[in-house]
DSSP file (Angstrom, degrees, kcal/mol; ACC not computed):
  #  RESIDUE AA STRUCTURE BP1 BP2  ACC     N-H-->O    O-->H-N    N-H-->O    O-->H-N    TCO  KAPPA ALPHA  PHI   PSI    X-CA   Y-CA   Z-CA
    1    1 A X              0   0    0      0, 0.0    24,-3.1     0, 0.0     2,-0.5   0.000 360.0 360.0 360.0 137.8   85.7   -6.3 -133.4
    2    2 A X  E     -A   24   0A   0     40,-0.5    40,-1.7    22,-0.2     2,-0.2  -0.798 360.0-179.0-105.0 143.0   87.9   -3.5 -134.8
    3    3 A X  E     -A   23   0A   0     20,-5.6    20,-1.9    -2,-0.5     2,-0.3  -0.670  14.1-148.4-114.5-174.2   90.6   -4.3 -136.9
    4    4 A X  E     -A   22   0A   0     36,-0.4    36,-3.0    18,-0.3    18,-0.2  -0.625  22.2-119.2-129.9 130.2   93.4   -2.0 -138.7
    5    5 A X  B     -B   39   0B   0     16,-0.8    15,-0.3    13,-0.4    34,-0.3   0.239  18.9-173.9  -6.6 124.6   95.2   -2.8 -142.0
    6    6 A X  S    S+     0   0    0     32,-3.4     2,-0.2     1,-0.3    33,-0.2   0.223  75.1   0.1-111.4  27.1   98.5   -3.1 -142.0
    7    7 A X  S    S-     0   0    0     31,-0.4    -1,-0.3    11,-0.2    10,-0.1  -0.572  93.4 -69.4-176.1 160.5   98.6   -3.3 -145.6
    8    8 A X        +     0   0    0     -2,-0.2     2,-0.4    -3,-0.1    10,-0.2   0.084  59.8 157.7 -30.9  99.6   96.5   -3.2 -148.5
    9    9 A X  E     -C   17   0C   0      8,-0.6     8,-2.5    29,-0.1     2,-0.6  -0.864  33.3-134.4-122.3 176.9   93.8   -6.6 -149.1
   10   10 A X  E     -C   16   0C   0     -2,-0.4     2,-0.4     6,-0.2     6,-0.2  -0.966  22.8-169.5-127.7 139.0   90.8   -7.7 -150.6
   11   11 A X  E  >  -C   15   0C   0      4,-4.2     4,-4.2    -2,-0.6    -2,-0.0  -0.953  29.3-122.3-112.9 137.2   88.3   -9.7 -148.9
   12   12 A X  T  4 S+     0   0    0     -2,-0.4     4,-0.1     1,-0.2    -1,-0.1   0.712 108.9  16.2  32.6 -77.9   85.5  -11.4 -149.9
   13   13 A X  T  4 S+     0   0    0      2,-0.1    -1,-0.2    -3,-0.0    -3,-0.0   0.571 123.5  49.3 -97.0 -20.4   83.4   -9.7 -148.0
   14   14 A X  T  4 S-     0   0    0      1,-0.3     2,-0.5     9,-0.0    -2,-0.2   0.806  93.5-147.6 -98.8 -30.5   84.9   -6.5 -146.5
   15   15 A X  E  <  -C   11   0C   0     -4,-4.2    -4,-4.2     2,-0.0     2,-0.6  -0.879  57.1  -4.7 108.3-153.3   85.9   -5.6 -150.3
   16   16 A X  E     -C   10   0C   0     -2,-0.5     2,-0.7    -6,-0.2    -6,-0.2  -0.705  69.2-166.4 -96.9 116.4   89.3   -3.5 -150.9
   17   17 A X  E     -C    9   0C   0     -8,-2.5    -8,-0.6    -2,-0.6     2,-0.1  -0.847  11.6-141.4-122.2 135.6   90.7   -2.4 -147.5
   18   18 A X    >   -     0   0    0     -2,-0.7     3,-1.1   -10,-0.2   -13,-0.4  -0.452  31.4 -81.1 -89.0 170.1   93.3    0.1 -147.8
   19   19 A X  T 3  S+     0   0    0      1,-0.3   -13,-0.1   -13,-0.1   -14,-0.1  -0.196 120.2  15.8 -44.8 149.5   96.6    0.3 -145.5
   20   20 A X  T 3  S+     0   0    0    -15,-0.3     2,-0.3    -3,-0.1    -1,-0.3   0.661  92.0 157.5  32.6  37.9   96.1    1.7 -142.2
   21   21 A X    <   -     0   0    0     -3,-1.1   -16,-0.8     2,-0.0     2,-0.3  -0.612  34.9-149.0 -65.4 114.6   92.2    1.2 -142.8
   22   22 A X  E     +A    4   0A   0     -2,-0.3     2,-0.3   -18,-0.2   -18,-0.3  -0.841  28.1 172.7 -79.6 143.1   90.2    1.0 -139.3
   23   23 A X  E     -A    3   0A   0    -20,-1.9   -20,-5.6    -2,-0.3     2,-0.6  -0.962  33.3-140.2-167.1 135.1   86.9   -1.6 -140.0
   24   24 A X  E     +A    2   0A   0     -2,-0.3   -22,-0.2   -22,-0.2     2,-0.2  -0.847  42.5 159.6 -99.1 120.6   84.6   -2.8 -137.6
   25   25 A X        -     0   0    0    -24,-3.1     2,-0.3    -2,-0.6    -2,-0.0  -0.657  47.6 -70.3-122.3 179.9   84.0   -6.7 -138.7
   26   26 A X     >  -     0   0    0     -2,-0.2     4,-2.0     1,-0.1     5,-0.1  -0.616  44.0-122.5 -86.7 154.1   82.9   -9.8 -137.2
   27   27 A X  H  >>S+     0   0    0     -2,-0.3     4,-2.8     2,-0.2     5,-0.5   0.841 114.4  55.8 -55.9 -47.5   85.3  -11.2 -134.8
   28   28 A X  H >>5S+     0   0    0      2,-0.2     4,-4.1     1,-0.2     3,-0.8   0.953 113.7  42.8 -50.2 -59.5   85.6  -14.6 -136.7
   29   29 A X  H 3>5S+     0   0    0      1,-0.2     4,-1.9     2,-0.2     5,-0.3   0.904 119.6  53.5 -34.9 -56.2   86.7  -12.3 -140.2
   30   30 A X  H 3X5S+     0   0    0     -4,-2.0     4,-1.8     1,-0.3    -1,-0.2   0.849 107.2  40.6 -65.7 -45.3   88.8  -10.4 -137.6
   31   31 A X  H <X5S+     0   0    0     -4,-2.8     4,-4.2    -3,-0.8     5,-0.3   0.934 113.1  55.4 -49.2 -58.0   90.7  -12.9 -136.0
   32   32 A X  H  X<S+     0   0    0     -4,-4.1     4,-2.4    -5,-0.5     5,-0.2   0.954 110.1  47.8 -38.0 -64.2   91.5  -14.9 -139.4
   33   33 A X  H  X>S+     0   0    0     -4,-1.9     4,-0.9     1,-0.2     5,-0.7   0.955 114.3  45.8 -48.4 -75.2   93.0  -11.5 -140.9
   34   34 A X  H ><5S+     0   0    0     -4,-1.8     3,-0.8    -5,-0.3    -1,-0.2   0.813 106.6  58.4 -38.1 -39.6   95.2  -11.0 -137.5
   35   35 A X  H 3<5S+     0   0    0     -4,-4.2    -1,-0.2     1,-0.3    -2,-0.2   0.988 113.4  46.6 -54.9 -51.3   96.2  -15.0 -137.8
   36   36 A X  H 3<5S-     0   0    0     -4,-2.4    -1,-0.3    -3,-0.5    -2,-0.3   0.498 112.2-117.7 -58.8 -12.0   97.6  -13.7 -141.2
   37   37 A X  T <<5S+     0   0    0     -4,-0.9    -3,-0.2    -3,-0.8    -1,-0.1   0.458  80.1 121.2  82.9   7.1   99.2  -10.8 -140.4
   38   38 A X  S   <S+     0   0    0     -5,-0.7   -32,-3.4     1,-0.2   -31,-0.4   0.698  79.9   1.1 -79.2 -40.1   96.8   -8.6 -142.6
   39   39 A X  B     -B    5   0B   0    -34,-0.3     2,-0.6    -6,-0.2    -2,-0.2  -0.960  61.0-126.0-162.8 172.6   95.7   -6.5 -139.7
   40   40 A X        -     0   0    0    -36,-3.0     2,-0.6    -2,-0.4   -36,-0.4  -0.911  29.0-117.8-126.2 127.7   96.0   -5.8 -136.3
   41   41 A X        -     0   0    0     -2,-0.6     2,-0.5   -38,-0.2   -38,-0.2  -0.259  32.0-141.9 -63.7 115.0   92.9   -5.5 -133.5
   42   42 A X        -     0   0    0    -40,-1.7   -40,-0.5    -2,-0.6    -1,-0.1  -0.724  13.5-115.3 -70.5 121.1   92.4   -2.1 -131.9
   43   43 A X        -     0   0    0     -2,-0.5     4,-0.4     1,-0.1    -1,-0.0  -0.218  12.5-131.2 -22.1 133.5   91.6   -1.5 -128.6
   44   44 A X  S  > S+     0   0    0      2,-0.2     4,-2.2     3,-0.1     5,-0.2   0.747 108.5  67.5 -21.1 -49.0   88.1    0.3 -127.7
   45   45 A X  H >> S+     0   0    0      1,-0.3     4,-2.5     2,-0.2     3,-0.8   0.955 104.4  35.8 -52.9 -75.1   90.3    2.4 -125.6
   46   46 A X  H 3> S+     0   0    0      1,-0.3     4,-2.1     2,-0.2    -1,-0.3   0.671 114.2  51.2 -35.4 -41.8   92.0    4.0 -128.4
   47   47 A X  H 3> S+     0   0    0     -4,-0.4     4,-2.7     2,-0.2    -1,-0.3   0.932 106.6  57.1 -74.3 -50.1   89.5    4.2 -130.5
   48   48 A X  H <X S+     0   0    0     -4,-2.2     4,-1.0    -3,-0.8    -2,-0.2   0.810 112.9  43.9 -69.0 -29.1   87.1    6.1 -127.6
   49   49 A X  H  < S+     0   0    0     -4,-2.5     4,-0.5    -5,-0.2    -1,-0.3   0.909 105.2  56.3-106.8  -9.1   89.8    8.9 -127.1
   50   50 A X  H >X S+     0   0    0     -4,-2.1     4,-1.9    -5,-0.1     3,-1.1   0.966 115.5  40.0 -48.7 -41.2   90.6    9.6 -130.6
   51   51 A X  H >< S+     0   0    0     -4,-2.7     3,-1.6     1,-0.3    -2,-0.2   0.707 106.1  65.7 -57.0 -86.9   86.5   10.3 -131.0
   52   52 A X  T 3< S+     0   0    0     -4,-1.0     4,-0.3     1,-0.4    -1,-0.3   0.265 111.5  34.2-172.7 -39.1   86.8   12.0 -127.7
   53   53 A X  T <4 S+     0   0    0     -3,-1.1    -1,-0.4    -4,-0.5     3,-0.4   0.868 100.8  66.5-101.8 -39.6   89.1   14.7 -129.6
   54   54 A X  S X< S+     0   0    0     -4,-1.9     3,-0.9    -3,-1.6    -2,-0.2   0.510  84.6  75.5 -63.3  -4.0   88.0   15.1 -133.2
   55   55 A X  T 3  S+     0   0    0      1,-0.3    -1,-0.2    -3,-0.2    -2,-0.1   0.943  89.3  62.8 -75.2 -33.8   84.1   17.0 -132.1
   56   56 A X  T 3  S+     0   0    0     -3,-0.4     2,-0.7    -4,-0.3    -1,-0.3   0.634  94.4  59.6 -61.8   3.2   86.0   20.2 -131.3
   57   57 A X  S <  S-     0   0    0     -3,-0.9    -1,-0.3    -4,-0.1    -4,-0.0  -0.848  97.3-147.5-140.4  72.5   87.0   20.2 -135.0
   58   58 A X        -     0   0    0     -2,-0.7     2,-1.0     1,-0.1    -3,-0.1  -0.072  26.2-111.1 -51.8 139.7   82.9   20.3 -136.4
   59   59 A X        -     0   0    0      1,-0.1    -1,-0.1    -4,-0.1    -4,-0.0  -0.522  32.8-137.5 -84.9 138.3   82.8   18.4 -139.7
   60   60 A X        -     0   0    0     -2,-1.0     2,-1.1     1,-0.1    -1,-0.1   0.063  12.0-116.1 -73.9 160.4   82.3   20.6 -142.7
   61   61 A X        -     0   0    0      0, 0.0    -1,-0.1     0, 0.0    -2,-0.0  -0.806  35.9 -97.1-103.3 116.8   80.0   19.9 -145.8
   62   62 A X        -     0   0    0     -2,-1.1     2,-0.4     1,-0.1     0, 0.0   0.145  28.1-135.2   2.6 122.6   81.3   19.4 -149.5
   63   63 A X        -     0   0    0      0, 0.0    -1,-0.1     0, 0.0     2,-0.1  -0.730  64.0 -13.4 -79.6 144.6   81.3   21.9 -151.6
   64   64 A X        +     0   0    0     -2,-0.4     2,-0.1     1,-0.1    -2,-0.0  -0.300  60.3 145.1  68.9-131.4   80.0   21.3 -155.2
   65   65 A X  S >  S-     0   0    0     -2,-0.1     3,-1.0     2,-0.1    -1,-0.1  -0.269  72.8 -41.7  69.9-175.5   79.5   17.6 -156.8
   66   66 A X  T 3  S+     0   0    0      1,-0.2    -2,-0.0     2,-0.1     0, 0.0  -0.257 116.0  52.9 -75.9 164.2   76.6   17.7 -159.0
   67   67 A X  T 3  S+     0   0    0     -2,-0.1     3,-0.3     0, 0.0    -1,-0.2   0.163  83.8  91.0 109.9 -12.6   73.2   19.4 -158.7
   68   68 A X  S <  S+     0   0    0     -3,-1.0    -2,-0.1     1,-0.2     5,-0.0   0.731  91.7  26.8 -94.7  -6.3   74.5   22.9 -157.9
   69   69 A X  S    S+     0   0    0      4,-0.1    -1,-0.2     3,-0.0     2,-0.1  -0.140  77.5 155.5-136.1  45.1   74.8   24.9 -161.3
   70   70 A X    >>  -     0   0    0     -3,-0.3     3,-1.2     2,-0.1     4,-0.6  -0.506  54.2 -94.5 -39.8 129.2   72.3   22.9 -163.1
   71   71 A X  T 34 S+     0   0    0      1,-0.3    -1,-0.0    -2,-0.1    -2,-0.0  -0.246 107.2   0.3 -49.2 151.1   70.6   25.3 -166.3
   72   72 A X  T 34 S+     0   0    0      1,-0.1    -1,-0.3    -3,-0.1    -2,-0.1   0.685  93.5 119.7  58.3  39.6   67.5   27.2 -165.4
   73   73 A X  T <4 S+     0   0    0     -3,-1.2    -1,-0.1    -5,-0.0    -2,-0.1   0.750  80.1  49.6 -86.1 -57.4   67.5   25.7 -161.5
   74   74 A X  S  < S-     0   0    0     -4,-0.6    -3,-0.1     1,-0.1    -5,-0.0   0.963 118.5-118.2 -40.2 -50.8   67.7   29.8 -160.0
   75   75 A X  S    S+     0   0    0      0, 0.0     4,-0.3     0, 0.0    -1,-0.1   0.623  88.3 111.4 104.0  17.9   64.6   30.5 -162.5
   76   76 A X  S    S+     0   0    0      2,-0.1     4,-0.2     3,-0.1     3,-0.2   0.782  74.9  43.3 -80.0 -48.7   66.8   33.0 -164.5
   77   77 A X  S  > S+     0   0    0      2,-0.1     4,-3.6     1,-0.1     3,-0.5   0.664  97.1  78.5 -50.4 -41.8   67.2   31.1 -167.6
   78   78 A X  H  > S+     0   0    0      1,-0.2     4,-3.0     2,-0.2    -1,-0.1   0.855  96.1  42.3 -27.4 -67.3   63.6   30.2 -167.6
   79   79 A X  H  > S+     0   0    0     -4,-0.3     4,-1.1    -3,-0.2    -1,-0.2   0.628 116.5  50.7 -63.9 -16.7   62.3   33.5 -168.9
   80   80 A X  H >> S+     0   0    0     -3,-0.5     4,-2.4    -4,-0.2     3,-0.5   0.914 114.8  44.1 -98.7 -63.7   65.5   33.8 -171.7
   81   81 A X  H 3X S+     0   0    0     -4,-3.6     4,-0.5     1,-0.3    -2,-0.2   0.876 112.4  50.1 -88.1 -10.3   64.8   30.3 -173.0
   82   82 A X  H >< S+     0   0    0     -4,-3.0     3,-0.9    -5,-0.2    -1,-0.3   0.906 109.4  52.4 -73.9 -18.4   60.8   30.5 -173.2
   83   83 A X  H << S+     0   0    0     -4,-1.1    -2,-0.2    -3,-0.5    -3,-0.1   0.947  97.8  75.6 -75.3 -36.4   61.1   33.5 -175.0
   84   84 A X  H 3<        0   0    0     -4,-2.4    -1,-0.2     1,-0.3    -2,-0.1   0.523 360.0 360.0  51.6 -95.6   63.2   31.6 -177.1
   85   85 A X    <<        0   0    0     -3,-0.9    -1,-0.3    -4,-0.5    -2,-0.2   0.365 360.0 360.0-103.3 360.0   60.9   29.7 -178.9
């Protein structure tokens, strides 16, 4: 079952779910939340023609985080800091 938020909770099990949040959960969790007024089930439908529109738009990769300007990873640094010592 898919639910969306309609405003911020914390569950147990799902964690922190933000506002407008889409989560696929099990149907009991999903029902409870809906009795509660915490979220609201989505259609398949809906869900199948947003996807259905977002490929034309490829998703990119991240730039940067760690690992890219580590010292001496190129092998430039290498020769500077063995002569060095």
């Amino acid at each position: 079952m898919k639910i969306k938020a309609l405003r911020m909770f914390s569950h147990y099990h799902l964690g922190t779910v933000s506002q407008g949040e889409t989560r696929a959960v099990k149907k009991e969790i999903g029902e409870v939340l809906v009795k509660m007024h915490l979220a609201v089930e989505v259609e398949p439908e809906k869900v199948k023609r947003s996807s259905s529109e977002q490929p034309e738009q490829p998703e990119k990769a991240k730039a940067g985080g760690k690992g890219g300007n580590k010292r001496g990873a190129d092998g430039a640094d290498k020769d500077a800091s063995e002569s060095g010592q």
